[in-house]
LOPA-28277 format. One record per residue (C-alpha): residue number from 1; x, y, z. Coordinates in pm, 1 decimal. Example, Ala and Ser with C-alpha at 12.3 -4.5 7.8 and 13.67 -1.06 7.14 Angstrom:
REM LOPA-28277
[1 [1230.0 -450.0 780.0]]
[2 [1367.0 -106.0 714.0]]
//
This chain:
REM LOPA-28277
[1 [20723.0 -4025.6 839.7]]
[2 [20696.1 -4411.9 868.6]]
[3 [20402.5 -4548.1 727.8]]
[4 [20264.2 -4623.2 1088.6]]
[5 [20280.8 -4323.4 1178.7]]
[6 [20107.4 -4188.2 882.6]]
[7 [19844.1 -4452.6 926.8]]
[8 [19786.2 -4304.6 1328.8]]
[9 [19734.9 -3936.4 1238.5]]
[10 [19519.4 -4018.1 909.8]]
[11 [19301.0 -4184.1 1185.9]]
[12 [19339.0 -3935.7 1449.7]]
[13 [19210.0 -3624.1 1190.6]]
[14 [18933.5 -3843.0 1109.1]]
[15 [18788.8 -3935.7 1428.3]]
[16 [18842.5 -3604.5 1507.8]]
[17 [18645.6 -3441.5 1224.4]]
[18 [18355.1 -3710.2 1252.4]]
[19 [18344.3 -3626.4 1625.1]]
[20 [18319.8 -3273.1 1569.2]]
[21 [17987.8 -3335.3 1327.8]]
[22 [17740.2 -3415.3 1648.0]]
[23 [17390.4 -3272.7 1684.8]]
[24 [17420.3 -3103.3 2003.1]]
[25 [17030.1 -3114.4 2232.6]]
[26 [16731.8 -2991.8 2029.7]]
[27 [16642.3 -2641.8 2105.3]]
[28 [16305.4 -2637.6 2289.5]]
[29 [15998.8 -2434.7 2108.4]]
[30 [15665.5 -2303.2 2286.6]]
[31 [15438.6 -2551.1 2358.3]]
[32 [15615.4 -2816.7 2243.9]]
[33 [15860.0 -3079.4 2418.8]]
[34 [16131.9 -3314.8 2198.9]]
[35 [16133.6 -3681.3 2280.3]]
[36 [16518.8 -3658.3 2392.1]]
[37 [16521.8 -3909.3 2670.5]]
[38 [16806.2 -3734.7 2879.0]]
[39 [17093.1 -3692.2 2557.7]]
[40 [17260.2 -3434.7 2523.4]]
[41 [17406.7 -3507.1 2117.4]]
[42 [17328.6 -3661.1 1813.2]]
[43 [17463.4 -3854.5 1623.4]]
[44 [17424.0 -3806.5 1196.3]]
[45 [17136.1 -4003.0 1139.8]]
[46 [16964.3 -3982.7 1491.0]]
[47 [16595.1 -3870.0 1468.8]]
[48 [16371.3 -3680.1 1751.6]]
[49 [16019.0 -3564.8 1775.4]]
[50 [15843.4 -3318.1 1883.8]]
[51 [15498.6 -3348.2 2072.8]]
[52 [15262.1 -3080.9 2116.1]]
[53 [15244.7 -3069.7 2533.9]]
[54 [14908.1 -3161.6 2651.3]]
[55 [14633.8 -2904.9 2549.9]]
[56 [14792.4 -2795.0 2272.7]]
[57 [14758.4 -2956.9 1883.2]]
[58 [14976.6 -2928.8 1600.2]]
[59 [14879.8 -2594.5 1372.5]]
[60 [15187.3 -2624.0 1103.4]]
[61 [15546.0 -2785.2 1043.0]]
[62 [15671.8 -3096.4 1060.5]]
[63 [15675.7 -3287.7 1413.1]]
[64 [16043.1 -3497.2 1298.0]]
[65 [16369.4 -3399.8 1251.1]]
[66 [16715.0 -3558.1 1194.2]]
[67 [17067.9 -3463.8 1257.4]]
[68 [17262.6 -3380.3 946.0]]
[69 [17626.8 -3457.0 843.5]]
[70 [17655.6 -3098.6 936.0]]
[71 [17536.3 -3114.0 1282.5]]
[72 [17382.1 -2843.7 1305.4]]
[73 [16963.1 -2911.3 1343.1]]
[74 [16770.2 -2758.4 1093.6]]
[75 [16523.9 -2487.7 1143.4]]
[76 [16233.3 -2622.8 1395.7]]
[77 [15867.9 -2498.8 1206.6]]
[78 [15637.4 -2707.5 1412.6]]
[79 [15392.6 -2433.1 1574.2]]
[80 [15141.9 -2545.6 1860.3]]
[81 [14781.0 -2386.3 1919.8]]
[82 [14575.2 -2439.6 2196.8]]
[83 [14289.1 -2696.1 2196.9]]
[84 [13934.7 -2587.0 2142.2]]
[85 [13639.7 -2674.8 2311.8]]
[86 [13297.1 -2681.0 2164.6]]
[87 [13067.7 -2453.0 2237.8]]
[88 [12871.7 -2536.5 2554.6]]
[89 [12572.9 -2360.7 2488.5]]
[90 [12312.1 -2244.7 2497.8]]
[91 [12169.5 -2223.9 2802.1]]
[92 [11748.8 -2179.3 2825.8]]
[93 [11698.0 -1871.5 3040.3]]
[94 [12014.3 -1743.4 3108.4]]
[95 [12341.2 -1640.5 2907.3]]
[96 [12680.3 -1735.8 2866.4]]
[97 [12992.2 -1544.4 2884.7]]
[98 [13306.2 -1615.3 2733.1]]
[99 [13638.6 -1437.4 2602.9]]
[100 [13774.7 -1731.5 2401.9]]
[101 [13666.9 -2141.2 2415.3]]
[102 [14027.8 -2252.1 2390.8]]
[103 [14243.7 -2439.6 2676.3]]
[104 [14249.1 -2311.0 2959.1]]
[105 [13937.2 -2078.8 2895.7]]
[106 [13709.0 -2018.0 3150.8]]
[107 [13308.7 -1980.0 3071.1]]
[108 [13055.0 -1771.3 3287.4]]
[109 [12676.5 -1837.6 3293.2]]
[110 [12431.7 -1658.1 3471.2]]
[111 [12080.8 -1634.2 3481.1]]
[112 [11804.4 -1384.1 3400.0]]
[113 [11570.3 -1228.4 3643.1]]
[114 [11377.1 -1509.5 3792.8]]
[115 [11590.9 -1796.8 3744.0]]
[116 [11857.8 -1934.3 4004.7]]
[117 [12140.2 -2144.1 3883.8]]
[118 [12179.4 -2524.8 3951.1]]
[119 [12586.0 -2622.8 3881.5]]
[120 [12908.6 -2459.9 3921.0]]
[121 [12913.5 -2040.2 3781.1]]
[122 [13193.2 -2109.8 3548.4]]
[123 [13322.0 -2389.7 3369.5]]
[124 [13668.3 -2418.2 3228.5]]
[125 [13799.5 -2589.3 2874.6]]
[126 [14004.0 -2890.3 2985.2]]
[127 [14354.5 -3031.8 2816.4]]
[128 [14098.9 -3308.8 2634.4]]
[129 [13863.2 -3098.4 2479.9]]
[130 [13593.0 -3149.4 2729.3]]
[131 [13465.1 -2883.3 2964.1]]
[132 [13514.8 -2919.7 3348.9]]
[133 [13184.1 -2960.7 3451.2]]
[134 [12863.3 -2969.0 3268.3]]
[135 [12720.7 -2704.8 3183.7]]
[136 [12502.1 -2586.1 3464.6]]
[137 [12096.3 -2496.9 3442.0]]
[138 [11880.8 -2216.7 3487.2]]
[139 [11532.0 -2330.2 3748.5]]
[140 [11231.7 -2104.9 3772.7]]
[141 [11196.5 -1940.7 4106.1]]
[142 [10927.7 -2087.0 4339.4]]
[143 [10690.9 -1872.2 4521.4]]
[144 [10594.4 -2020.9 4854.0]]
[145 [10195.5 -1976.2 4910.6]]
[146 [10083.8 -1656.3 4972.7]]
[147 [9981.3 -1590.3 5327.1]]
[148 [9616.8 -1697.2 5326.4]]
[149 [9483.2 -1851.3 5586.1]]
[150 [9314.7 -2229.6 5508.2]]
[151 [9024.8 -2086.1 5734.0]]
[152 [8977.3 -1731.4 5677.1]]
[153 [8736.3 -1529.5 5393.8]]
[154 [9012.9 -1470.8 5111.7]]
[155 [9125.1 -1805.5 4888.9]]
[156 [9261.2 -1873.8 4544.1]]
[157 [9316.3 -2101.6 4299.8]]
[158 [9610.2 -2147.7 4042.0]]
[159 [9514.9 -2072.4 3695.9]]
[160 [9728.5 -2318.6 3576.8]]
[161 [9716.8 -2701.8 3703.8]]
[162 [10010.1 -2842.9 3967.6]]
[163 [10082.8 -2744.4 4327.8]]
[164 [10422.5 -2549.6 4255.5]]
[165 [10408.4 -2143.3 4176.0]]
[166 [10684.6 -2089.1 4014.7]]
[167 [10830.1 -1700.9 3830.9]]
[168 [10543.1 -1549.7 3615.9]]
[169 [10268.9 -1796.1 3774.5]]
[170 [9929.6 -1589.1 3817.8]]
[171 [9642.4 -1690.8 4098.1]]
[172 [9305.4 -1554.0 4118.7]]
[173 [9147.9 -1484.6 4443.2]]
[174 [8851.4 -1495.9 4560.8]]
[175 [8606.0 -1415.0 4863.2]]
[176 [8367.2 -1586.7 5086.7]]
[177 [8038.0 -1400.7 5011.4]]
[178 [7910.3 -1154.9 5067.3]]
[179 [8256.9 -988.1 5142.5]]
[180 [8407.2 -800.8 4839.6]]
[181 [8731.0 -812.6 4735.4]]
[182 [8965.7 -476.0 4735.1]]
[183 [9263.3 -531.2 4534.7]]
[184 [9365.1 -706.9 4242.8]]
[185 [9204.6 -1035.7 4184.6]]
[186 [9547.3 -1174.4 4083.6]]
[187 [9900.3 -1202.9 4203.4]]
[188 [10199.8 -1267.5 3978.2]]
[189 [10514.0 -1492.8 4136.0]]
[190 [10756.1 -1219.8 4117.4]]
[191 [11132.7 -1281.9 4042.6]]
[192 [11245.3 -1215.3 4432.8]]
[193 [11034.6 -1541.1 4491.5]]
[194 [10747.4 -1275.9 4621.3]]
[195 [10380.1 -1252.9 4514.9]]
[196 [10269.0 -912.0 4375.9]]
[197 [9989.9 -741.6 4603.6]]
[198 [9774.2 -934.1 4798.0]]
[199 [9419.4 -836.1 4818.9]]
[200 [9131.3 -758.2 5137.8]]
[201 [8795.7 -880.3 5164.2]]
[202 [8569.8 -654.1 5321.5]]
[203 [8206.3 -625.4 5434.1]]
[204 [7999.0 -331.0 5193.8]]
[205 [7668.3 -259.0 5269.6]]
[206 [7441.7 -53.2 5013.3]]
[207 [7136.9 177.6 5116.1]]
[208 [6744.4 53.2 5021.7]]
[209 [6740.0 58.3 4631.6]]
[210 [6557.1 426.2 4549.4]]
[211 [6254.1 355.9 4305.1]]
[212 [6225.0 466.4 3962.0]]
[213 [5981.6 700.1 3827.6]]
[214 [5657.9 543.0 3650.6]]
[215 [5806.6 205.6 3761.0]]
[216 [5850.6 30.6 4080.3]]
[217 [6078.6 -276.3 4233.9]]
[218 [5933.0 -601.2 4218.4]]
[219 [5919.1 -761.8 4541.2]]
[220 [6099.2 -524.0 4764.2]]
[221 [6191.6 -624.4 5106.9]]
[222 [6316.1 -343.1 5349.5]]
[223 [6622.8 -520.4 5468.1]]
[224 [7010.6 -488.5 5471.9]]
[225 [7165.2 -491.9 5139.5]]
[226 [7509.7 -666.5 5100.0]]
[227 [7789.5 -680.7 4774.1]]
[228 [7630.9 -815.9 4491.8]]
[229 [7295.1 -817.3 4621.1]]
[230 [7049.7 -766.9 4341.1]]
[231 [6689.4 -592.2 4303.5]]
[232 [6489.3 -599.1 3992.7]]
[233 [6287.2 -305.3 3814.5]]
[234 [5925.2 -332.2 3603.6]]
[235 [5780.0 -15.0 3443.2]]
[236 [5410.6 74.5 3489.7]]
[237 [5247.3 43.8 3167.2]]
[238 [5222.0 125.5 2905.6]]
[239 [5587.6 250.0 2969.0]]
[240 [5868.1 72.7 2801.9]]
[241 [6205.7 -23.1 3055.3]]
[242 [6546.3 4.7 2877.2]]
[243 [6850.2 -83.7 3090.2]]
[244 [6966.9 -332.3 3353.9]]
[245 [6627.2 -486.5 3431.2]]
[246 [6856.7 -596.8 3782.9]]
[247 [7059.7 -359.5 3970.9]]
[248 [7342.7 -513.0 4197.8]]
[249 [7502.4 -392.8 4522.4]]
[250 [7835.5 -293.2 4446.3]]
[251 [8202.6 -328.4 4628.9]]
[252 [8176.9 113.7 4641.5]]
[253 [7845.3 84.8 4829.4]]
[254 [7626.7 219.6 4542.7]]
[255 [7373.4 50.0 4314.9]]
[256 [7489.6 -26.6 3942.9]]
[257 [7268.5 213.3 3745.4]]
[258 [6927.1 157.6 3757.0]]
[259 [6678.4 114.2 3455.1]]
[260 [6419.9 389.6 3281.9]]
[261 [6102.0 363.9 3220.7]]
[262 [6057.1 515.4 2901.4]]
[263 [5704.2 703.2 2781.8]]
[264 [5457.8 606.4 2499.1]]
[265 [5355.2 841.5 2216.3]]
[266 [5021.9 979.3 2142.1]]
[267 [4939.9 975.4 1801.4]]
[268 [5030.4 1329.1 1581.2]]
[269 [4753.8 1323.1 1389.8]]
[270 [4350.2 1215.7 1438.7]]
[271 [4257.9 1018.3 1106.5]]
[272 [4515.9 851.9 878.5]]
[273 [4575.8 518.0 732.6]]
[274 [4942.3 383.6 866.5]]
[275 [5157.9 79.7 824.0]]
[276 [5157.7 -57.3 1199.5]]
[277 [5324.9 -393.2 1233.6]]
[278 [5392.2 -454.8 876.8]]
[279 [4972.5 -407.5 873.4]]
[280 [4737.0 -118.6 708.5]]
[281 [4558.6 9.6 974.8]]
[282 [4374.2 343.1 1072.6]]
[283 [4474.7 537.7 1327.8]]
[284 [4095.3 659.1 1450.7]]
[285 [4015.9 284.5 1512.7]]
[286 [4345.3 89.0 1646.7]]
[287 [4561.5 396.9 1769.7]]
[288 [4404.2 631.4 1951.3]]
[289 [4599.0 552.0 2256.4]]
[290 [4948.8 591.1 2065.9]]
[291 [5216.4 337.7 2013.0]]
[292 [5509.2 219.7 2304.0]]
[293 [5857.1 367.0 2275.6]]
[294 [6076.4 230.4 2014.8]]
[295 [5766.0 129.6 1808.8]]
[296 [5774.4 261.2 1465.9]]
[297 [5490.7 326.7 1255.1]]
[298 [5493.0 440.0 849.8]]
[299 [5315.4 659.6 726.6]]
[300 [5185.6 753.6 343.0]]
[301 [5299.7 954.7 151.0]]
[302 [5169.9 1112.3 -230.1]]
[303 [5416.7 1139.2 -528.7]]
[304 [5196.4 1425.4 -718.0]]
[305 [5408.1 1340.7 -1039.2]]
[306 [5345.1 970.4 -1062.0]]
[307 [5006.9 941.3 -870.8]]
[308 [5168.4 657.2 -648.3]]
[309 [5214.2 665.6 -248.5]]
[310 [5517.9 571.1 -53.3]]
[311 [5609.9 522.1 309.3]]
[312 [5819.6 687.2 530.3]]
[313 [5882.2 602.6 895.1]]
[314 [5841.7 738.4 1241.6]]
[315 [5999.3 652.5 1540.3]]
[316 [5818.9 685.8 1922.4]]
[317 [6104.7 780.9 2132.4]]
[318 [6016.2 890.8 2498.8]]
[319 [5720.9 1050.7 2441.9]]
[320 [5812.8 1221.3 2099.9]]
[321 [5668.3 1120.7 1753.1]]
[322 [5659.4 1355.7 1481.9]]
[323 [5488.2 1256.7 1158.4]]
[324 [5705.0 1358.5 848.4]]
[325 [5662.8 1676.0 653.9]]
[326 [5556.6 1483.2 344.4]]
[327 [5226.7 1382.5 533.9]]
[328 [4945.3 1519.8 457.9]]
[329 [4643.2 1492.7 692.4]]
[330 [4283.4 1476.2 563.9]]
[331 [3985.4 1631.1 729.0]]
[332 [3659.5 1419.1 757.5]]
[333 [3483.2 1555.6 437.0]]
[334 [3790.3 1495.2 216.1]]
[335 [3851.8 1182.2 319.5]]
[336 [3478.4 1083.8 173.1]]
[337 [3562.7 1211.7 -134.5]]
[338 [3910.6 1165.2 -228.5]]
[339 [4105.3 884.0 -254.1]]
[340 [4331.4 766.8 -2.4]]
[341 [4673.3 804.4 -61.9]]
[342 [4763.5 478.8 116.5]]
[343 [4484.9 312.7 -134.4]]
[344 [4748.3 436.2 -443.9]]
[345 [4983.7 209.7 -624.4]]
[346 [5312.7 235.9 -432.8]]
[347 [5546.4 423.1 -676.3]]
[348 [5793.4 86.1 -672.5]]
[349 [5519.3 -48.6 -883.0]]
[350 [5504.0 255.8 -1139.3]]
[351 [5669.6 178.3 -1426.6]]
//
């Protein structure tokens, strides 16, 4: 072979084994795309890259590769994950629900039981990062005023200042007098944007007040007797009133329970010497006509042992004093010519 010749085919097997070493396109991967620009080989030497495609960030491998002498790509390990979105949360009187907060994701709120929602229902995690919308609120419900007429017997007030009701807002109510209210006296904003049950005034009327026995009403007046009307009681002495000196008209028609007159106690004995008002005194001279009820008087006692007196006490209650067993009562001649026992050292004194 002439040395031309030679010189043509030496050249010929080389282009042909250099052409035959060509990176042929990248391979494409999930979630990824190669910066290839429209080729479709490589030569030895050529680079390309690999982005992650929009919402979507690199989790592992390498993002460049470059074709070999070989021509043959080597093994692609870039992985892509989706992007993640912060939490949105949370979200005052209401909840959130949510499978995942990655791309794509969508996000559910809703509200609890007397709160609507102001903003979109669902929100959904954007190729940025950032959520679609922003994240939407929960408002109080707002109860309109209750049906009460500006002009009629039944008003209220709000127990709390402002002119708005809103969910879990109370108002009291009240009525012109003398009407009485039936009902509850509050209302609650209820989460339909309804008030609980609204209450009636009505007109009572109560019969004349009955008297008491041994007392009387003070300055009675046959008349009509309306709600909360009131009369007042006084006891004929020497009896003693316990209760209500006032008894009031009620919304049932009836008189709140009335006061007793309760009676005085006659003395148990004739001649003694008592402790009466933190005072020696003897019953023959200051209490022949008895003490009031709820008084308490003491009377002396003998420790035979010691020689020394001590006091126990008696009660008047309704008529009923007993003096203790302890007492002794003296007759006229004794008490001339013994000693009286309330005269004795009291036994706190005996050593």
């Amino acid at each position: 072979m002439s040395p031309v010749l030679c010189v043509l085919w030496i050249a010929t097997l080389a282009h042909t084994v250099l052409a035959g070493n060509v990176c042929s396109r990248p391979r494409d991967i999930p979630l990824a795309t190669a910066d290839t620009f429209g080729k479709q080989v490589y030569s030895p030497g050529e680079e390309v890259t690999y982005s992650c495609n929009p919402g979507y960030v690199p989790q592992s491998g390498s993002r460049r590769y470059t074709c070999p002498w070989s021509g043959k790509w080597p093994v692609v390990t870039l992985r892509c994950i989706p992007k993640k979105c912060s939490f949105p949360g949370p979200i005052q009187n209401g909840k959130i629900e949510f499978m995942d907060l990655s791309y794509q994701s969508v996000v559910n709120v809703s509200c609890n039981p007397g709160y609507i929602l102001k903003g979109p229902r669902s929100i959904q995690c954007l190729a940025d990062g950032q959520w679609s919308a922003k994240l939407p609120e929960c408002h109080s419900v707002i109860c309109a005023p209750p049906p009460v007429s500006e002009f009629g017997a039944l008003s209220y007030r709000r127990l709390k200042p402002g002119n708005i009701s809103v969910f879990r807002d109370v108002i009291l109510f009240e009525c012109l007098s003398p009407l009485a209210l039936f009902g509850n006296e509050t209302a609650e904003c209820l989460a339909t944007g309804n008030w609980s049950a609204i209450p009636e005034c009505k007109s009572v009327e109560c019969s004349y007040p009955k008297e008491i026995e041994n007392g009387l009403i003070n300055f009675a007046v046959r008349r009509t007797y309306r709600y909360k009307d009131t009369v007042s009681y006084r006891c004929n002495l020497p009896y003693v009133l316990e209760g209500n000196v006032e008894s009031r008209c009620e919304k049932t028609g009836q008189w709140s329970p009335k006061p007793i007159c309760r009676a005085p106690c006659e003395m148990p004995i004739k001649r003694a010497t008592v402790l009466y008002n933190n005072q020696k005194v003897k019953v023959q001279d200051h209490l022949r006509d008895g003490i009031k009820h709820g008084e308490t008087i003491w009377f002396f006692c003998k420790n035979k042992e010691q020689h020394c007196s001590y006091t126990v006490p008696a009660q008047c209650i309704d008529g009923n004093l007993t003096a203790p067993a302890c007492f002794k009562e003296r007759g006229w001649f004794s008490s001339l010519v013994k000693t009286d026992v309330a005269s004795l050292t009291p036994c706190e004194n005996v050593d």
